[in-house]
C-alpha positions in Angstrom: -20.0 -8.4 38.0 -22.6 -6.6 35.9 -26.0 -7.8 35.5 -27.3 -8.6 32.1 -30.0 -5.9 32.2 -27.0 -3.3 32.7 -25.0 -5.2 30.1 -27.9 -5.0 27.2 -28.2 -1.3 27.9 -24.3 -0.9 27.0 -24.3 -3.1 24.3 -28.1 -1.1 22.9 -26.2 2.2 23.4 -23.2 1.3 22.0 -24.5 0.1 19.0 -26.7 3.3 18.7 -24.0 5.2 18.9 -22.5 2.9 16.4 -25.0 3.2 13.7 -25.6 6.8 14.6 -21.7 7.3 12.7 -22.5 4.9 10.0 -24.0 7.1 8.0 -22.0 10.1 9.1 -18.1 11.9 8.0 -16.5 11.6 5.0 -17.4 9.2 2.5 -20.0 7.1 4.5 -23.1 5.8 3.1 -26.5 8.0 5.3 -28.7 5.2 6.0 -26.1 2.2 5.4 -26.8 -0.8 6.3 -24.8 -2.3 9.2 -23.7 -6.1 9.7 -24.7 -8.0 13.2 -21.2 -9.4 13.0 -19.6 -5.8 12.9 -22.0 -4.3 15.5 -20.4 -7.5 17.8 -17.2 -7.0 16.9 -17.1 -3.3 17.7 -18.8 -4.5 21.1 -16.4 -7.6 21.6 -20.4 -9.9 21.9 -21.3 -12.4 20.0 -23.7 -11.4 16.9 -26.4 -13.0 18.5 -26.4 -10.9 21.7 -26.3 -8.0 19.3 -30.0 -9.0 17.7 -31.0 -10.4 21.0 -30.6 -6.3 22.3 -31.8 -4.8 19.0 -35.2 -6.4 19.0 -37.1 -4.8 21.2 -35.3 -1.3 19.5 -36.8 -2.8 16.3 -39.9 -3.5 17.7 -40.6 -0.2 19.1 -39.5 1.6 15.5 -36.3 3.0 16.3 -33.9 0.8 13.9 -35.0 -1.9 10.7 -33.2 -5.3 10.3 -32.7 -6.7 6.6 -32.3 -10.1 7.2 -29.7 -11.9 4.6 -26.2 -12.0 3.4 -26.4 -8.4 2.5 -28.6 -7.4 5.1 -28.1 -5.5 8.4 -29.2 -2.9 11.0 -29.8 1.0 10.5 -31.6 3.5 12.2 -35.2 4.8 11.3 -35.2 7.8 13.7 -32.9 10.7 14.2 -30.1 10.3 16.8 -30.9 13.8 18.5 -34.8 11.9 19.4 -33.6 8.8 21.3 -33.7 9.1 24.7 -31.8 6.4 26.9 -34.2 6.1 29.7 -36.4 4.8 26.6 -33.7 2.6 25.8 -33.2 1.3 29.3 -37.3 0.2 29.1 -36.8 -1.1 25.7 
């Protein structure tokens, strides 16, 4: 069974990854906002989990939160600078 340290770095890099799309291709928004309960469903976790991971990220300036009905995640950095031993300390 995984251990939830190893789990939160899949679910973190995951929804990186996710975000890092969310503004890319055809048609798509740059900088949209994304919803906690879409980042869960694309990770099959509960939206909690998702904000429990994306916290510390948030904390240490790599993604903001917009709380609210309209509100969501995005990230502040370019994709090409995170590094996911930094994500793994996060």
């Amino acid at each position: 069974m995984a251990s939830p340290q190893s789990t939160q770095f899949a679910v973190a890099v995951h929804v990186l990854t996710y975000l890092a799309g969310a503004g890319a291709g055809p048609g798509a928004q740059p900088g949209r906002l994304v919803g906690a309960t879409e980042l869960a469903a694309s990770t099959q976790v509960t939206a909690v989990h998702v904000r429990r991971v994306l916290a510390p990220l948030r904390e240490a300036g790599l993604l903001t939160s917009t709380p609210g009905a309209h509100g969501g995640w995005r990230l502040l950095v370019d994709p090409a600078d995170i590094r996911l031993d930094t994500v793994w300390r996060l």
